[in-house]
C-alpha positions in Angstrom: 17.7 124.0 51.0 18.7 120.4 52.2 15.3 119.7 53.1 13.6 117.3 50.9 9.8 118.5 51.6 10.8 121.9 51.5 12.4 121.4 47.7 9.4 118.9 46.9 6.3 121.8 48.0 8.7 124.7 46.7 8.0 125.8 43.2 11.1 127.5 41.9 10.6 130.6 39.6 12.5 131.2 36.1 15.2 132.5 37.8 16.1 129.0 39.3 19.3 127.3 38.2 18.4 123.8 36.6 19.6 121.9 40.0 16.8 123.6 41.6 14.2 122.9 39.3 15.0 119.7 39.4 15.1 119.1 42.7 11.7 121.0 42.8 10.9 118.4 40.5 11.7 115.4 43.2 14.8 114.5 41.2 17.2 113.1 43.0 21.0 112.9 42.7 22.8 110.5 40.3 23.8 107.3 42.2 27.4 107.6 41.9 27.4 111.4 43.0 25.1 110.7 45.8 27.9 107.8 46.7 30.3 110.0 46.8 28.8 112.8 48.4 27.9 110.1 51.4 31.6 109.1 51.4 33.5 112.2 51.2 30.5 113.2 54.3 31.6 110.2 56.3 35.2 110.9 55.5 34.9 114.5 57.3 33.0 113.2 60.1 35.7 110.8 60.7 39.0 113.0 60.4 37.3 115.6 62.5 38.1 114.4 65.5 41.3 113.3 64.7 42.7 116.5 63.6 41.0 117.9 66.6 44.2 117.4 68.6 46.7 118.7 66.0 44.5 121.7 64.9 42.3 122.1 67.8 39.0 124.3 66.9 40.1 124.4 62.9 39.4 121.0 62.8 35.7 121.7 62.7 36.0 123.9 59.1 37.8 121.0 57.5 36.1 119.3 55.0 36.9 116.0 52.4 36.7 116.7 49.0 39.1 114.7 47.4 40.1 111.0 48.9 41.5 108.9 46.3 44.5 106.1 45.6 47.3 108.2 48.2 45.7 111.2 48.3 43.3 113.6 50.7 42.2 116.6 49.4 40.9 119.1 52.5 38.9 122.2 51.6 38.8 125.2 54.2 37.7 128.6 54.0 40.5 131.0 54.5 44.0 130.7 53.1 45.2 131.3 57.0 43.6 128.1 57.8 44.7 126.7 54.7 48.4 127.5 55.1 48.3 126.5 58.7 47.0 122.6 57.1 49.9 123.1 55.2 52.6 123.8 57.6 51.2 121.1 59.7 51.1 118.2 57.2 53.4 115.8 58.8 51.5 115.7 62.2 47.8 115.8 60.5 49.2 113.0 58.3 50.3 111.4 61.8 47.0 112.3 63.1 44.6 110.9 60.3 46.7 107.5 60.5 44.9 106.9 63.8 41.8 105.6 61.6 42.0 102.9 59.6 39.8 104.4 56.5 42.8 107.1 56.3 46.1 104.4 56.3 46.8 104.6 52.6 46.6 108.2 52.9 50.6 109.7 52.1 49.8 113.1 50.5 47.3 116.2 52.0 46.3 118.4 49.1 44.4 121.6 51.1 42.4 124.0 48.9 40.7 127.1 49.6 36.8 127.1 49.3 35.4 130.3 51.0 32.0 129.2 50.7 32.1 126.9 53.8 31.7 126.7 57.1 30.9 124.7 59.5 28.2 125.4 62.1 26.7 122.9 64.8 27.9 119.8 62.7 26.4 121.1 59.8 28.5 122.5 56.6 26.7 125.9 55.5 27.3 128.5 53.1 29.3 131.4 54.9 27.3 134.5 54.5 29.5 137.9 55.7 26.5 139.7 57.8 29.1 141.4 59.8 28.9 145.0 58.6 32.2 147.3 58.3 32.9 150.1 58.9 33.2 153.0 56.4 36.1 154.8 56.1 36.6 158.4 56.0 37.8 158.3 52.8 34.3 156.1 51.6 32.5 158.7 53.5 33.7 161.8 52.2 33.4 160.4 48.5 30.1 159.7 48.9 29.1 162.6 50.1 31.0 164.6 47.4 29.1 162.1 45.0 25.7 162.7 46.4 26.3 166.5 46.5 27.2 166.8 42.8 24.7 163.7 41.4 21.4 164.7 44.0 19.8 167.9 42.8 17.0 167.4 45.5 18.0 169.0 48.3 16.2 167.4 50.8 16.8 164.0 49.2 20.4 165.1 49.2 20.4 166.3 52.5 18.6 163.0 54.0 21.5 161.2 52.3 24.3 162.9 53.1 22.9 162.2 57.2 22.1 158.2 56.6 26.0 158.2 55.3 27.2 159.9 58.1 25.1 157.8 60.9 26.4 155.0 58.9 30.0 156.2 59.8 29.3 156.7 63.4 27.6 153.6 63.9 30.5 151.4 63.2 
C-alpha cells in the first residue's frame, strides 16, 4: 500500500484503521516522522552492503530502526538471525565503521521484528504462504471431531476425504 495513487483513488471501508483513512484522505506523514523514516531508509541502504561481507546473504533482512547518540538498533526477522547479529557484533561494528555516517556508532542493539523481509530491495511484510504439513495426530483429531460434531453423512464423509487429501498432499 506504498503507492500514493493507489491510497489517494482507494476508499477504505469502516473496517480501516485511522492511518488508512487518512492516507485515503491524501494525508501525509508528520514532517519529523517522514524525516526519520527517510533516515533510518538511507541508513539500511548504506549498512547493507557493509555487512554484506561479515553476514553475507543476512545482510539483506537487516533493517535500521534505531540510530541515535552511540547507538544502532538492527531489526531482523528470526531470532536465528538475530542471535547470529549478536555473536557477530565486534566484526559488524568493524564492518559498519567503513562508512563514515556509522563512526560514532559503539553499541548494536538487534531486535526481533518478524514482520519483515526484505525482497528485491524492497522491505515487505512476510506473509507464511508455505503450507505444512498435518500431522497424524491433527488428522486423526479431526476426523474424530468431524465424526462426532457432522451428523450429515455425506457432509461428513466429504470432510473426512478433504482432511485426508490434505494429509497426503504435504
Amino acid at each position: 500500500m506504498s503507492n500514493d495513487l493507489y491510497l489517494k483513488t482507494h476508499f477504505p471501508n469502516h473496517l480501516a484503521n485511522y492511518t488508512e483513512k487518512q492516507a485515503a484522505a491524501g494525508a501525509k506523514l508528520p514532517k519529523e516522522l517522514s524525516r526519520q523514516l527517510a533516515y533510518f531508509t538511507h541508513l539500511t541502504n548504506l549498512c547493507i552492503p557493509l555487512l554484506s561481507s561479515v553476514l553475507g546473504e543476512l545482510s539483506n533482512q537487516i533493517q535500521v530502526v534505531y540510530a541515535h547518540d552511540d547507538k544502532i538498533t538492527l531489526a531482523l526477522p528470526t531470532i536465528t538471525a538475530a542471535n547470529h547479529v549478536r555473536y557477530l557484533h565486534q566484526e559488524c561494528l568493524l564492518a559498519l565503521h567503513g562508512h563514515l555516517a556509522f563512526g560514532q556508532f559503539s553499541k548494536i542493539k538487534v531486535i526481533v521484528n518478524h514482520k519483515i523481509h526484505r525482497i528485491g530491495g524492497q522491505i515487505t511484510n512476510q506473509e507464511n504462504t508455505q503450507e505444512k504439513p498435518l500431522s497424524e495426530n491433527t488428522v486423526q483429531t479431526i476426523t474424530q471431531t468431524a465424526k462426532l460434531v457432522i451428523k450429515n453423512p455425506s457432509l461428513q464423509a466429504s470432510f473426512i476425504k478433504l482432511i485426508q487429501t490434505a494429509a497426503i498432499k504435504a
